[in-house]
N, C-alpha and C positions, 0 to 999 in steps of 0.2 A: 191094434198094436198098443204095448206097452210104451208111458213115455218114452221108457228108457229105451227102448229097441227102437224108437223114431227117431232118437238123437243119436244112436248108435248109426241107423241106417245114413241120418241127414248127413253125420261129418265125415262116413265111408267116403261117400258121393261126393263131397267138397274134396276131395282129396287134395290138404292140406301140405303142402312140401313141409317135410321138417318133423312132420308128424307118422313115426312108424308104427304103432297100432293102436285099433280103438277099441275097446272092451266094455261090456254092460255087463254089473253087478259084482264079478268077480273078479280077479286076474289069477289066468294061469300059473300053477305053481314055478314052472320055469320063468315068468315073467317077472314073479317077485322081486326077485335080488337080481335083474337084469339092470345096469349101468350104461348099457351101450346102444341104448334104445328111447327115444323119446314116447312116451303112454300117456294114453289119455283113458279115463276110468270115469266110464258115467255111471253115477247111482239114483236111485231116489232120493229126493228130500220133502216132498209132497204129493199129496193126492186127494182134494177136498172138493168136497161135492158145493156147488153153485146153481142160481140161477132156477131157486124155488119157486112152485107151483103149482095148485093142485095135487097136496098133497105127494108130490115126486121132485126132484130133481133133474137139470136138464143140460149141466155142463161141468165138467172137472177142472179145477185148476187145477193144474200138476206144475212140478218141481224138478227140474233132476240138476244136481252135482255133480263136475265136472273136473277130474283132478288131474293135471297133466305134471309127471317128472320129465322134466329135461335128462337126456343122456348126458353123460360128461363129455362127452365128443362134441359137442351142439357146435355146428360154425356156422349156424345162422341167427340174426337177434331174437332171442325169446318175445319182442313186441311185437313182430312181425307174424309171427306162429299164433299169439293171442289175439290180433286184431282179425286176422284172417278166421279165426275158428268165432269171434262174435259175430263179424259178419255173417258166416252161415250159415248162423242160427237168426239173428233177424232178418236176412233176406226169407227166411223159408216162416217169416209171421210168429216167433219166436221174441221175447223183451232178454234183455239183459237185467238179471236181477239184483246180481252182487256179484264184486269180482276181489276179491281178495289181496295182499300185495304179495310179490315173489320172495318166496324163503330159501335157506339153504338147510336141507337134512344134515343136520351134526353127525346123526350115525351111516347116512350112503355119500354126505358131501354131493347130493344132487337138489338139483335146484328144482322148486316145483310151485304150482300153483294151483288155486281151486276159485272154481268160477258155479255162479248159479242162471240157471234160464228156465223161463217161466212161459207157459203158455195157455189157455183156456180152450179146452176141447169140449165142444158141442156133441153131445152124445144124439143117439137113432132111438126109434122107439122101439124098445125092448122092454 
């Protein structure tokens, strides 16, 4: 599996209160301009070959981007929804890479933030 699809499957799994969907790579066009909906949108931000040898490679560091709007309905603390979702991801062997601070979208007046997690996958021989 793709990073992304591991982070997609990992935060399904946590099933974070506060958080209504989790999407990798794209968002649905009906999600776009959704205001009443807390999303979280994991991308890529890396994928670099590690752990040279023999002429091959033998582990990935990967990257994914994690961009979460707040609904404007939100009646729980946005720290609360971010700590729970780092958690997550370092319980399941995952670093916290960089986390961003919380903005307000001028043109949706929703609040959001983007967070990065990093992890090093040992590849099979292939």
């Amino acid at each position: 599996m793709s990073a992304v699809d591991d982070a997609v499957a990992l935060l399904n799994k946590a099933n974070i209160a506060g958080i209504d969907a989790i999407y990798g790579n794209n968002l649905p066009q009906e999600e776009v301009d959704s205001k009443n909906k807390t999303i979280v949108l994991i991308t890529d931000a890396a994928n670099d070959p590690s752990s040279f040898g023999n002429d091959d490679f033998w582990s990935l560091n990967q990257e994914v981007e994690a961009q979460i709007w707040y609904s404007q309905q939100l009646d729980s603390d946005p720290e609360t929804i971010e700590i729970s979702m780092m958690k997550a991801f370092t319980h399941q062997y995952w670093q916290v890479a960089a986390v961003r601070q919380r903005m307000l979208d001028p043109v949706s007046n929703q609040l959001f933030n983007t967070f990065y997690f990093s992890r090093t996958k040992i590849l099979g021989d292939d």
